[in-house]
C-alpha positions, 0 to 999 in steps of 0.5 A: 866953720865957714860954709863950703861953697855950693858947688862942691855938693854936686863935685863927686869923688872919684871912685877908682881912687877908693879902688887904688886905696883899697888895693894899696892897704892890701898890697901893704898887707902881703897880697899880690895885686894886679891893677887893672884900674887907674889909667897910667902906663905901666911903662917908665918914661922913655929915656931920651925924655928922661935925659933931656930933663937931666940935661936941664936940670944940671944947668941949674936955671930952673925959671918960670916960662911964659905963661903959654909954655915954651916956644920951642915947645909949641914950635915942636908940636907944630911940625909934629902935627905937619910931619904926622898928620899933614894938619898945619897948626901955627905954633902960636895957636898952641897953649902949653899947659900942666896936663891936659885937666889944666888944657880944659880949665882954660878951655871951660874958663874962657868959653862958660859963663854961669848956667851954661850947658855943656853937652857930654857923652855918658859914659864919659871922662868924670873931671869933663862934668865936676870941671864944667860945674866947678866954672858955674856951668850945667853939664848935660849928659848925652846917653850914648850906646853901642849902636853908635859905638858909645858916641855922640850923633848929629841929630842927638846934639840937635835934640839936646840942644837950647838956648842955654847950650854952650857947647858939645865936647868928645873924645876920640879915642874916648874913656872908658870905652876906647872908641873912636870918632871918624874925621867925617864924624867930627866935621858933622858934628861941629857943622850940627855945633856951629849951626847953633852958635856953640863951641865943639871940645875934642879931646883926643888925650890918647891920640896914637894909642889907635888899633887897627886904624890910624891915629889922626887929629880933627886939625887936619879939617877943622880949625874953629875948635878947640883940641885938648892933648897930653903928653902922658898917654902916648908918650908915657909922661903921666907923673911929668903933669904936661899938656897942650891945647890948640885953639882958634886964634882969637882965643889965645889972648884971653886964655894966656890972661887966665894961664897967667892967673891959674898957673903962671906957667907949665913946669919948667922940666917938664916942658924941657923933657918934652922936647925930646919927645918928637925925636926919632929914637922916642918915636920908636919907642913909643910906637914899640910900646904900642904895639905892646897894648895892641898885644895885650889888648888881643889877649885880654879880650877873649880871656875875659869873654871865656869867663862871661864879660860881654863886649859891645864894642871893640875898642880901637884906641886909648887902653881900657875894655868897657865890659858889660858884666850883667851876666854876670853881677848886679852891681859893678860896684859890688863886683869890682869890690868882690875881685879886689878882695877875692881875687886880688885885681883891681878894675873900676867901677862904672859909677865913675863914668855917669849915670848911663847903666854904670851898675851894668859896666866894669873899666879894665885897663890893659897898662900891664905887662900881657903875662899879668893880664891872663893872671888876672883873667884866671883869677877873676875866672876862678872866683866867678866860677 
């Protein structure tokens, strides 16, 4: 056979997606499993979304779009961001695109030229590290921790920093551990990041998904950065595979150029239900549904601290508990195989997440329904008393 490209030997897998198979086989074999794993929703998409894709699709004319999505989508998206957050984002600065993995595919095709570095925290989102690689890059994990809430600092990047840096990229709220970044944070860092000539990323995927805090965009200061979004966290769109992406003017010619390659365009569909996701009577839902994980959040927390998992922080965003779990366990890894088997619940282990003490971590995502969550919690409790 043909030798497999180089790259493809620093491209790891990801280890939830073992977890998922392992609980699907159980469940085909009678078992009740309760996922706390994969970070998708629990909740269907939100019928005013679902029937304007019905509506849509009953005219028949399902055509390609232009390759940076529609206008009255991005149209859309502009006056969100007006009538949200105050941020006044020109529509034509907004590339639509098939989620937001395809937002940081375009993002890392423009700015990564071979042997670049990419600063990125650890732990931290897996595809940002095998993305950069995949575009001959050199990801470069920043060891973050609970004394700066599992986030980036100024002087950190500062020290990171060499002539071969390209760029910083966060995430507020951030995955796995739920925190967030403060807008003065942010401007510190892009001041840190533009001092050096490099590019800042922030992706903020699960915007609105905030507890106890406003939900808030870097847009609404910044406007020399890149910002990486999606419609399947918040609104609920996960299997709809949509995005977008907010980037400097300058940029937009050269990103349309490698959409047009990569994609030819966002799915038609889904760009149309999307629509219908800044009406009023979706709003409402989706702020219902938050409400509904703050909920599950507050109840989750204490029932696994009952049982031994220790929380250095607490997360303000997104629908994942980082657990510390070295009272408890040796081996994340281990023990994430040891519930799914024992107790039928399935969590993530934190080798997914990069190589800052994953054997010391366990993700658990809060996306069922609260009454599911103390079922899980007593189990687990069962099997590690």
């Amino acid at each position: 056979m043909p030798p497999i490209a180089r790259r493809m030997a620093d491209i790891q897998p990801f280890h939830v997606m073992e977890i998922l198979k392992r609980a699907h086989e159980l469940s085909a074999a009678g078992r009740d499993i309760i996922h706390l794993e994969v970070g998708e929703p629990d909740f269907p998409s939100p019928p005013p979304i679902l029937e304007a894709a019905q509506r849509f699709l009953a005219g028949g004319h399902v055509h390609y779009t232009p390759a940076l999505g529609l206008t009255a989508l991005r149209e859309a998206l502009s006056g969100f961001y007006a009538h949200r957050f105050g941020a006044a984002v020109a529509p034509e600065r907004i590339i639509i695109t098939p989620g937001a993995s395809g937002a940081l595919m375009l993002a890392l095709g423009v700015l990564t030229n071979p042997g670049d570095a990419w600063l990125l925290p650890d732990p931290g989102y897996p595809s940002n590290r095998h993305l950069v690689r995949s575009f001959e890059g050199r990801p470069v994990p920043l060891l973050v921790d609970a004394l700066t809430r599992f986030q980036p600092t100024p002087a950190q990047v500062d020290a990171a920093w060499t002539p071969q840096t390209r760029g910083l990229m966060v995430a507020s709220p951030a995955n796995p551990t739920g925190t967030l970044l403060s807008l003065d944070e942010i401007e510190a860092l892009q001041r840190t990041v533009q001092a050096r000539g490099g590019t800042l990323i922030v992706d903020e995927i699960y915007q609105g998904l905030n507890y106890g805090v406003e939900a808030s965009t870097a847009l609404t200061r910044l406007n020399d950065i890149f910002v990486v979004n999606s419609f399947s966290k918040y609104f609920g769109m996960t299997g709809w595979r949509l995005g977008w992406m907010v980037v400097p003017e300058a940029y937009v010619r050269d990103i349309e150029k490698l959409a047009q390659h990569f994609f030819i365009s966002p799915s038609t569909p889904a760009q149309h239900a999307a629509l219908a996701a800044f009406a009023p009577g979706t709003l409402e839902i989706l702020e219902a549904r938050r409400h509904a994980f703050a909920h599950r959040r507050n109840a989750l927390l204490p029932a696994l601290r009952d049982i031994g998992f220790r929380f250095a922080t607490e997360p303000q965003g997104a629908f994942y508990l980082y657990a510390d779990i070295s009272g408890l366990a040796d081996s994340s890894e281990t023990l994430a195989r040891r519930l799914i088997e024992e107790a039928g619940v399935a969590t993530t282990p934190g080798l997914d997440f990069g190589d800052n003490a994953p054997e010391r971590h366990l993700r658990i995502a809060y996306t069922t329904e609260e009454t599911r969550l103390i079922e899980a919690a007593e189990r687990i409790g069962r099997v590690l008393r």
